[in-house]
C-alpha positions as CSV (number, residue, x, y, z in Angstrom):
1,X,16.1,124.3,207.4
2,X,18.1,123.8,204.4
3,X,21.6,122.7,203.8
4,X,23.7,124.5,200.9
5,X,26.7,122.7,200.2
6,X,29.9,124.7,198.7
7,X,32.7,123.6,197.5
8,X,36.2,125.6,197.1
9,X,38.6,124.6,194.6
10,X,42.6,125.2,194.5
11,X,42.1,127.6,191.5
12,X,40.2,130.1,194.0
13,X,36.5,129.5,192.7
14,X,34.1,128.1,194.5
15,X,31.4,125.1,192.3
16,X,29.0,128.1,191.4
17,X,29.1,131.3,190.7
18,X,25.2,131.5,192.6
19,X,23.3,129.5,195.0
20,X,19.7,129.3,196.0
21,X,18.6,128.6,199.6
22,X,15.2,129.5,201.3
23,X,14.7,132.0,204.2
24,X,15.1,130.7,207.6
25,X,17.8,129.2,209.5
26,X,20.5,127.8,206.5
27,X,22.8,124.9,206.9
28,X,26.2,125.8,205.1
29,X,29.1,122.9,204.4
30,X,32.3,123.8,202.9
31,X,34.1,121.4,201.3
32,X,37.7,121.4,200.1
33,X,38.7,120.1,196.6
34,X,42.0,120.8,196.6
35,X,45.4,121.4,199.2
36,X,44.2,125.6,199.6
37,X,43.1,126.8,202.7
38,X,40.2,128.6,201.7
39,X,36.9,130.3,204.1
40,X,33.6,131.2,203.5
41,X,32.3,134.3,205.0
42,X,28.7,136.1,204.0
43,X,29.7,139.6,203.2
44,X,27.7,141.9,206.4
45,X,27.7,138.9,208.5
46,X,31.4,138.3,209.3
47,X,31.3,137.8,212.8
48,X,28.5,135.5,212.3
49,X,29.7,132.7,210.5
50,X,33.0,131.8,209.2
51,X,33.6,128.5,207.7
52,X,37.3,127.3,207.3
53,X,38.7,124.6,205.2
54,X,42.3,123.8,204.5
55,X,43.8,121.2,207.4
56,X,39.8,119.3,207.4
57,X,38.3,118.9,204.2
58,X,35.2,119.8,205.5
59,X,33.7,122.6,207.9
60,X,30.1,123.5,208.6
61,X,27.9,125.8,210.7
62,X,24.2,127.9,210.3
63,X,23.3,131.2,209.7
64,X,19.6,133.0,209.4
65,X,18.8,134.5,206.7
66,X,16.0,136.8,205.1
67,X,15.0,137.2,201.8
68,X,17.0,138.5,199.7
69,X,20.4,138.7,197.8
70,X,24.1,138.2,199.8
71,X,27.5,137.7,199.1
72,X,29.9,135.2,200.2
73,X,33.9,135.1,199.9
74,X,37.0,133.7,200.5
75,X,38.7,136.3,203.5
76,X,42.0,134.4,203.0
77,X,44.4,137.6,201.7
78,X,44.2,138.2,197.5
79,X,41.5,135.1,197.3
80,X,38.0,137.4,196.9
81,X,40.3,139.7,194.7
82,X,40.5,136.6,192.3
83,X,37.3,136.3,192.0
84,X,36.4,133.8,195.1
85,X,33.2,135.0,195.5
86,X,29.5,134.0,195.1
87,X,26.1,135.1,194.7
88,X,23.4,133.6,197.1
89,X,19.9,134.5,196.1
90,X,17.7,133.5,199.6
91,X,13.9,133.0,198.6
């Protein structure tokens, strides 16, 4: 498995703007850079995994994934409308 490590920022932007990860079971680690409260979420898969950072600096969990092309966002209310979202191209 792999391990894709994200990083939200106060400004609500994530490191990237896309991220590369192979097919399979998917380590994610979201870290905080900031004082925020931000989540990750993969857009279709929201009651799968949701990753929450804000009072720990640091929150992780897996997901399985196919090939393909998926979004993830911030869910926190007017974050994603900001532009806290990423591209995550799965090979």
């Amino acid at each position: 498995n792999g391990l894709l490590r994200v990083v939200a920022y106060d400004r609500q932007a994530f490191d990237a703007d896309q991220y590369e990860a192979s097919a399979g079971e998917i380590s994610i680690e979201l870290v905080l850079d900031g004082f925020l409260a931000h989540t990750l979420v993969v857009e279709g898969l929201e009651d799968e995994l949701r990753l929450e950072v804000g009072d720990d600096e640091i929150d992780s969990g897996t997901v399985t994934l196919a090939a393909g092309r998926y979004i993830f966002y911030c869910d926190i209310a007017g974050h994603r409308s900001s532009g806290m979202e990423a591209r995550l191209l799965v090979s």
